[in-house]
N, C-alpha and C positions, 0 to 999 in steps of 0.2 A: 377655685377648686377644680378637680379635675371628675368628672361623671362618664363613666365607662356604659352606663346601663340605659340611657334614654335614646330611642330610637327617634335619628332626626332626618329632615333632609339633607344629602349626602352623596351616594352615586348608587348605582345599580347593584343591587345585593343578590349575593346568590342564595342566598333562605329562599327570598319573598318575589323577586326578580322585579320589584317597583323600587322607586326610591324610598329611600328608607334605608333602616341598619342599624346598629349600634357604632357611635363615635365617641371621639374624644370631645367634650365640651371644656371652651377654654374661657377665663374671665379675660386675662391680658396672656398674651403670648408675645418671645421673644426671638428675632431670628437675626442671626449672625455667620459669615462666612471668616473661610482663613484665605489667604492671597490665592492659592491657586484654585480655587473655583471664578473668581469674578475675571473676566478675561475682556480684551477690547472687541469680541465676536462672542455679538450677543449668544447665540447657540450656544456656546458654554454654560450658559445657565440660565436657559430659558426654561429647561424645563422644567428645574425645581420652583421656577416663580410660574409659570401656568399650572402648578399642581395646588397650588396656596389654597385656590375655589375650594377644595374636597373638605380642609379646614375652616376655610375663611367662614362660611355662614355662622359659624357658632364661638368666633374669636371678638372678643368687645372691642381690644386691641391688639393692635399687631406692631412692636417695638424693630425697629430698623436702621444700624448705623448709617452714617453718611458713605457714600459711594460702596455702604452693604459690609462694612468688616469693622469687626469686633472681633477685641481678644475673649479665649472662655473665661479668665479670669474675672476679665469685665461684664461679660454673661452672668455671671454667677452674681454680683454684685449686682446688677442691674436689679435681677430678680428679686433678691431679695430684697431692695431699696423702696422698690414701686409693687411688691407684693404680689408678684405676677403668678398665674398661672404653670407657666414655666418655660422654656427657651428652645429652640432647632437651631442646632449650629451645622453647619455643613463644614466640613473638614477632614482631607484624608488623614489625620491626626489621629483618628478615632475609627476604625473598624473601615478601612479602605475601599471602596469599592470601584466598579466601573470597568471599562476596559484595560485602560493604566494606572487602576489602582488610587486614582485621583481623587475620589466622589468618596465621602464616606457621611454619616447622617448621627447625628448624637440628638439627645433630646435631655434636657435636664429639668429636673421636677420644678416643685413650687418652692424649695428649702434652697434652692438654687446650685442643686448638685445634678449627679448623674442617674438618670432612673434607673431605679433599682427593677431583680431579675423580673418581678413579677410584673412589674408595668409592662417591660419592654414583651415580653409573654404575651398579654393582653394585648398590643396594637398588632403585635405580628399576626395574633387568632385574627383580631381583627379588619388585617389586612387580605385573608385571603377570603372575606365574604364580598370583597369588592371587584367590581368588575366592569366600573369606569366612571368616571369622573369628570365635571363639570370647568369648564375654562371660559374668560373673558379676553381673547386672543387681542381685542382693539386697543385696551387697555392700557398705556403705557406712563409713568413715571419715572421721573429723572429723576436720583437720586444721589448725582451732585449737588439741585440745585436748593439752598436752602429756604425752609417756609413750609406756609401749608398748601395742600392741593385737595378741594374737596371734587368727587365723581359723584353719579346717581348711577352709574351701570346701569343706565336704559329701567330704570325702574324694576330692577330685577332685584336687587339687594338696598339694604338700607345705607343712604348716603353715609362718606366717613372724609375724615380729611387727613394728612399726611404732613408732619411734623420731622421736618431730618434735621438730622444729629449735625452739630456742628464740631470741624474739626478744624485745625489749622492748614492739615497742610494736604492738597489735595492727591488720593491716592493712588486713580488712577486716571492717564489721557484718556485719547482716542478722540471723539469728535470734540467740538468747540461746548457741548452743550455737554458733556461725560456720560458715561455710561448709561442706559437706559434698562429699566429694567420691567416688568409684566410682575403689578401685584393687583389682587384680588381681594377684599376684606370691609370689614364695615367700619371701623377705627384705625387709623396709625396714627402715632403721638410717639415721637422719638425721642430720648434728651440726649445729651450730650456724654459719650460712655468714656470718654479718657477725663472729665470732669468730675463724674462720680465717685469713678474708683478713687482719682487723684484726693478728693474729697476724704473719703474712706483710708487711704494709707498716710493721710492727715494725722487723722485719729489714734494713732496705732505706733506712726514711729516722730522722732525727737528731730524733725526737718534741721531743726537750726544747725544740731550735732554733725548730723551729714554735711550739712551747707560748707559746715567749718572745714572739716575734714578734706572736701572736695575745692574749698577756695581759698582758703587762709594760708597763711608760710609754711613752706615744707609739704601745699597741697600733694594727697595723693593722686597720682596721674592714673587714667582708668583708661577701659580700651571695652567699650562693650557692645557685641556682634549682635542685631538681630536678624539675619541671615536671610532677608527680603521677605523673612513674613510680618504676620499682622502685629509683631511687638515695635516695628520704626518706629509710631507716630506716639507710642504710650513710652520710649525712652529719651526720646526729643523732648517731649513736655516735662516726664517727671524728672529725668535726670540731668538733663540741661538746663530747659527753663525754670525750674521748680528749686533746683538745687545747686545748680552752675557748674556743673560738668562743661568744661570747654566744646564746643559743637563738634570740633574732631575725635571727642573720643568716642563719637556711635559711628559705626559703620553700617552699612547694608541694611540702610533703614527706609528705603523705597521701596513697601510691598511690589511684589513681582510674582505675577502667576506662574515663572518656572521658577522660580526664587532662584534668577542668576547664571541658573546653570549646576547649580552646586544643591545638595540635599539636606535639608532644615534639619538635621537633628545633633543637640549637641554633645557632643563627644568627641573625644581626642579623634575618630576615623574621619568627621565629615567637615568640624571645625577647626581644620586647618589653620585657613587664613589670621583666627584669633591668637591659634597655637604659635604660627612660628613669628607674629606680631610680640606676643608676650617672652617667648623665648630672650628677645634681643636686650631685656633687661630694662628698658624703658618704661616700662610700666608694672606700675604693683597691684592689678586686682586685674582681673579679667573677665568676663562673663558672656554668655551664650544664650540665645532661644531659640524653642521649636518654633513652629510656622505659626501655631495658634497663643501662646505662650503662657502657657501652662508647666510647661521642664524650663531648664537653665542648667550650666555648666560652670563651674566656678576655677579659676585658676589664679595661682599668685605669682611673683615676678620669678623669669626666667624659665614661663610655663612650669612652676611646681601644680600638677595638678590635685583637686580635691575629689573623690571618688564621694559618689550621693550619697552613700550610706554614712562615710564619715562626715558629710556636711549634714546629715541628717542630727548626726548624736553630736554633733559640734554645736550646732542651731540649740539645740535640747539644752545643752548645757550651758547657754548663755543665755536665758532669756529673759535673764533680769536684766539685763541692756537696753527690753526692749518697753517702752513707757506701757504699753498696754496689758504685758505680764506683768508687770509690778502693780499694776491694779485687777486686772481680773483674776490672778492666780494661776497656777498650774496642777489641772485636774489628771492629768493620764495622756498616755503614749499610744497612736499606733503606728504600724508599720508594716505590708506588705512579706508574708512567710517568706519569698526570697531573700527580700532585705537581709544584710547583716545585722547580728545579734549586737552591735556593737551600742546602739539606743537602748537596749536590755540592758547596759549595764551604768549605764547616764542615771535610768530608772529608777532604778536599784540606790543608789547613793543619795537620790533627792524624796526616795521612799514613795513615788509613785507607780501608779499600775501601766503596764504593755500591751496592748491588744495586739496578736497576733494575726493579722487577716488573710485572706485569698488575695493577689495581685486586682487592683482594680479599685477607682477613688472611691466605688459608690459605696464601699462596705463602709467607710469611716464615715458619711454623714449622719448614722444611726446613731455612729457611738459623740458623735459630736451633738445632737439634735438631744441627746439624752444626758447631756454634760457629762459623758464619761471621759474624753478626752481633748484635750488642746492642742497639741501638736500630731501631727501625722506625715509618711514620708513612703517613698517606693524608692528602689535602687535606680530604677528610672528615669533619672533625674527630677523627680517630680516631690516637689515639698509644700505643703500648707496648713494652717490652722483653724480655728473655728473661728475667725475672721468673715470668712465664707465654706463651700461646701466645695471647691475644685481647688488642686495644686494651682499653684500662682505664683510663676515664675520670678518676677519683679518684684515681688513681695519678697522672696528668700534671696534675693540682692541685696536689698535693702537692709537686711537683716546681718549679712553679712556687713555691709558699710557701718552700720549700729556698731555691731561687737570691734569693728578695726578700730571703730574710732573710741569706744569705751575702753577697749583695752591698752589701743596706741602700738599696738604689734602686728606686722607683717602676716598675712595667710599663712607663709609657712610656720613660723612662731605661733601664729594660734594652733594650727594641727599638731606640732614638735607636742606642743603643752598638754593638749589634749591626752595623743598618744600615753605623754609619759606617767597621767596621772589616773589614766583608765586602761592603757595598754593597745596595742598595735592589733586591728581584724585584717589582716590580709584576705584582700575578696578580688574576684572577678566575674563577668559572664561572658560566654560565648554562646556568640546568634548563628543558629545554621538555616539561613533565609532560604525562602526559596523551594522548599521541599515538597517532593508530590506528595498527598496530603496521605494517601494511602499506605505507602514509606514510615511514616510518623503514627502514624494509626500502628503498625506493628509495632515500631521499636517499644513504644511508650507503653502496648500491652503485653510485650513479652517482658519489660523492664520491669512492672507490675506485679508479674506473678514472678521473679525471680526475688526483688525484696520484699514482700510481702509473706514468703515462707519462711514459713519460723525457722528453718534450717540457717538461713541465710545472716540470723543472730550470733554474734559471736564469732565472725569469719575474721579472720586477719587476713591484710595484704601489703605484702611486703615490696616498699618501691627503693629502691638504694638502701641507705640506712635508714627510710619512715620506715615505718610499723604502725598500720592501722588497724583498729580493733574498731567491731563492729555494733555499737549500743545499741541503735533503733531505728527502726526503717518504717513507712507508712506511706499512704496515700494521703493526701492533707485533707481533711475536711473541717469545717468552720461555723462553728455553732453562734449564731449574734446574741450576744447577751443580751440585748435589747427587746428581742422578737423570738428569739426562739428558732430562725427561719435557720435552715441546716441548706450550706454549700459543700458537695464532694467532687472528688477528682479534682483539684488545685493545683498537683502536684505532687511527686515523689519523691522521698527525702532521706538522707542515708546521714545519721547521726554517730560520729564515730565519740569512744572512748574520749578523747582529748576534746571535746568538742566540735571538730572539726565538722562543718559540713556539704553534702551536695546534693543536689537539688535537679531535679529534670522536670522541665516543666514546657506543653505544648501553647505557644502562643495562640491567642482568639484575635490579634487584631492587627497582621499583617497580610491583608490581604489576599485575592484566591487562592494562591497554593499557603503552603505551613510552613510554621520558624518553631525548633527545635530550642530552646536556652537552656542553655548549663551555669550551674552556679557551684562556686567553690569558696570557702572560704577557713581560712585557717588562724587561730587565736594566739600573738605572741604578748606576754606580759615583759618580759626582760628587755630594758630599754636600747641594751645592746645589739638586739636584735631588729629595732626597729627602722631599718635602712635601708632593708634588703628589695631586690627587684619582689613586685610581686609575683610577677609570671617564676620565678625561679624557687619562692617560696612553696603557689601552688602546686608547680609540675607535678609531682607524687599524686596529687589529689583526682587531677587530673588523667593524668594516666590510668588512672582506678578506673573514672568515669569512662571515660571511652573503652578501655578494654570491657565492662559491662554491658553498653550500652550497644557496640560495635557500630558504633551511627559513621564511621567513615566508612566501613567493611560494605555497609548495607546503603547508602546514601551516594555513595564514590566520589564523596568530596573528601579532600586533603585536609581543610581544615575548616573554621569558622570564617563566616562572612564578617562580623563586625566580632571584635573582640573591647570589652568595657571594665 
């Protein structure tokens, strides 16, 4: 459990100016890094492990990969396997921070998701009654080295002893003895986090099926990138060892604190190397991870790419392929208000419910925790189920290799099918990274008060031969059917006549300055029409948006930074 209200010893509080305070109390606590924090200079992350003390007096345990990196997925799984209190994952994946934007801090509850707003609320109150904190600077453990290690900390805290995770393949050099690292605490007892999960996506999908698929006559050949973060050592084991993927078809699987050179995030801008690997027609599936590996990117041969939103209502619609829905059922959908509406209509045909949320995983643990839904998805590249409580990247791989092999058709074959039998969402987003934050603070309150007047109903704008008509515009807010708890400002969204729609929405989790996302998307049913580029599709849509918005007028940028 977590206890917000008992004042314990702690650091120097500014009520009372003794130790003392109100903290977090933890039964088992879990902490996990993505590649680019753990580095071969110690000073990279010294300080988050001398800050441990401020927690440690009131942690029973404190869970800790081998050489410190865990995927969230496996986070998530951990927690809720061993019942934990709940996890610190350090990763700029999640709400960046630091000088380079490096350092970012997530904390997932005890259900093994993302804390939700009102927790995160509570540590921040309760972060600024503090005003210094306790360290055991002599302290040190190696946490390549496997086993346990019990301290007494000078009789100062109660002895604990340290249990690291066993992996195979060692993550990172540097001295003979690996990385060293300053923890503080009264228990660590680590297991083994690419075992668990593997344990867990046991239970869940048809190994054998895959096994086939990936090594029998006519095996399909893969190519799957995880781009020097923490997914190496979790597609080494499950997709080679586990399943017999040939060792060459993982690439850039030796975590790397710059990951390489090149930027973890997967999409046609930064996964190149996958792309123009896949393009050359030698391989039929392709796939991608973020640094933490929670997103993924899915491509089929000669780089046909799959947009998330249609792998999202693709996944939806086949997930009687997957052993574990054909026993537990399929209770309800959610999905992220940018995402395309295209899972709406997967829905619709299997007669269950949508949940429409704010961007952000922690809203679907509610609706999952309260069996309202089973699948969930963000345009993001980010897809998971009530497996666990975080997207998980390798899981919606696997899912994919399920349905190829249940169906026996090519990615693009299963998209063609989809398309033809639910109709074509032409979507996109544009990211305008980057932005002084004060920049975005107007556009997004002048964009505000322009759809939000009733005037602005019923407007037509004429781009070529479109013709759009104007049904409904809002501010998004987001009532949880579970709690009751009300989220506003999500997003602004301009619903036109034909369905079509756009969306302007301020990012919270890139970093000091602001990212601007535009979403567009446009509904064709006629199968004839489903071939078209989609940038030539949206254009109309597009040109709407920015002429409203004037974000290049007022920004003096040309165009977007990442286009999706």
């Amino acid at each position: 459990m977590v206890d917000f209200g008992q004042p314990k010893p702690h650091g120097k509080n500014k009520k009372d100016g003794e130790r003392g305070g109100t903290v977090m109390i933890f039964n088992t606590l879990l902490e996990a890094v993505d590649a680019r924090i753990i580095s071969q200079d110690e000073q990279r992350h010294s300080l988050w492990m001398k800050m441990l003390p401020s927690l440690a007096f009131q942690i029973g345990r404190l869970i800790i990969g081998q050489n410190g990196i865990l995927s969230t997925p496996a986070v998530s799984c951990i927690i809720r396997k061993i019942k934990a209190a709940g996890g610190i994952i350090l990763t700029a994946s999640h709400c960046p921070g630091g000088p380079g934007g490096e350092f970012g801090v997530k904390f997932n509850v005890a259900n093994g998701g993302p804390a939700p707003d009102v927790v995160s609320d509570k540590i921040y109150q309760i972060s600024k009654t503090i005003e210094e904190y306790t360290i055991c600077p002599d302290l040190r453990i190696d946490l390549s080295r496997l086993g346990r290690q019990e301290f007494d900390l000078e009789n100062k805290f109660k002895p604990f002893r340290v249990v690291l995770v066993v992996q195979e393949t060692q993550i990172f050099g540097g001295s003979d003895s690996g990385p060293l690292f300053q923890l503080h605490c009264s228990l660590v007892e680590i297991v083994d986090p690419v075992d668990i999960y593997l344990n867990l996506l046991r239970t869940i999908f048809d190994f054998n099926a895959i096994k086939s698929l990936l090594t029998g006559p006519g095996q399909l050949k893969i190519r799957v990138d995880a781009m020097h973060g923490v997914m190496g050592p979790y597609v080494r084991k499950v997709l080679c060892d586990e399943l017999g993927a040939p060792a060459n078809s993982a690439i850039n699987c030796v975590p790397l604190e710059d990951f390489g050179g090149q930027h973890p995030d997967p999409n046609l801008t930064y996964a190149t190397t996958l792309l123009e690997a896949m393009k050359g027609g030698e391989y039929g599936f392709g796939a991608a991870f973020d640094a933490d590996g929670d997103r993924y990117m899915i491509l089929g041969q000669n780089g046909f790419f799959v947009s998330p939103s249609d792998s999202l209502a693709i996944i939806a619609a086949n997930l009687s392929c997957i052993p574990y829905f054909r026993q537990m059922g399929v209770r309800g959908f959610g999905r992220s208000m940018p995402t395309s509406t295209a899972l709406d209509r997967v829905a619709k045909s299997m007669k269950v419910p949508v949940y429409e949320t704010p961007a952000g995983w922690r809203f679907f643990s509610n609706l999952m925790d309260s069996g309202r839904c089973s699948l969930c998805g963000e345009e993001s590249f980010g897809t998971g189920s009530d497996h666990l409580r975080e997207k998980d990247g390798l899981w919606a791989v696997l899912v994919w290799l399920s349905i190829i092999a249940a169906r026996k058709q090519s990615v693009e074959e299963i998209v063609r099918d989809h398309w033809a039998k639910f109709g074509r969402h032409y979507y996109c987003r544009f990211d305008y990274e980057g932005l002084e934050p004060k920049t975005t603070y107007y556009i997004m309150r002048d964009l505000e008060a322009l759809l939000t007047d009733k005037s602005f109903i019923g407007q037509q704008f004429a781009v070529g031969s479109h013709v759009y008509s104007v049904a409904k515009t809002d501010s998004f807010e987001y009532v949880d059917p579970v709690d009751g708890t009300v989220t506003k400002k999500q997003g602004l969204r301009i619903i036109f006549s034909d369905a079509s729609r756009l969306i302007f929405r301020l990012s919270s989790s890139s970093g000091v300055r602001a990212t601007i996302r535009l979403y567009a998307e446009s509904y064709e049913r006629d199968p004839s029409g489903h071939d078209q580029e989609p940038q030539a599709v949206l254009s109309p849509l597009i040109a709407i948006a920015l002429k409203i918005s004037q974000i290049h007028e007022r920004t003096g940028r040309r165009g977007p930074t990442v286009i999706t």
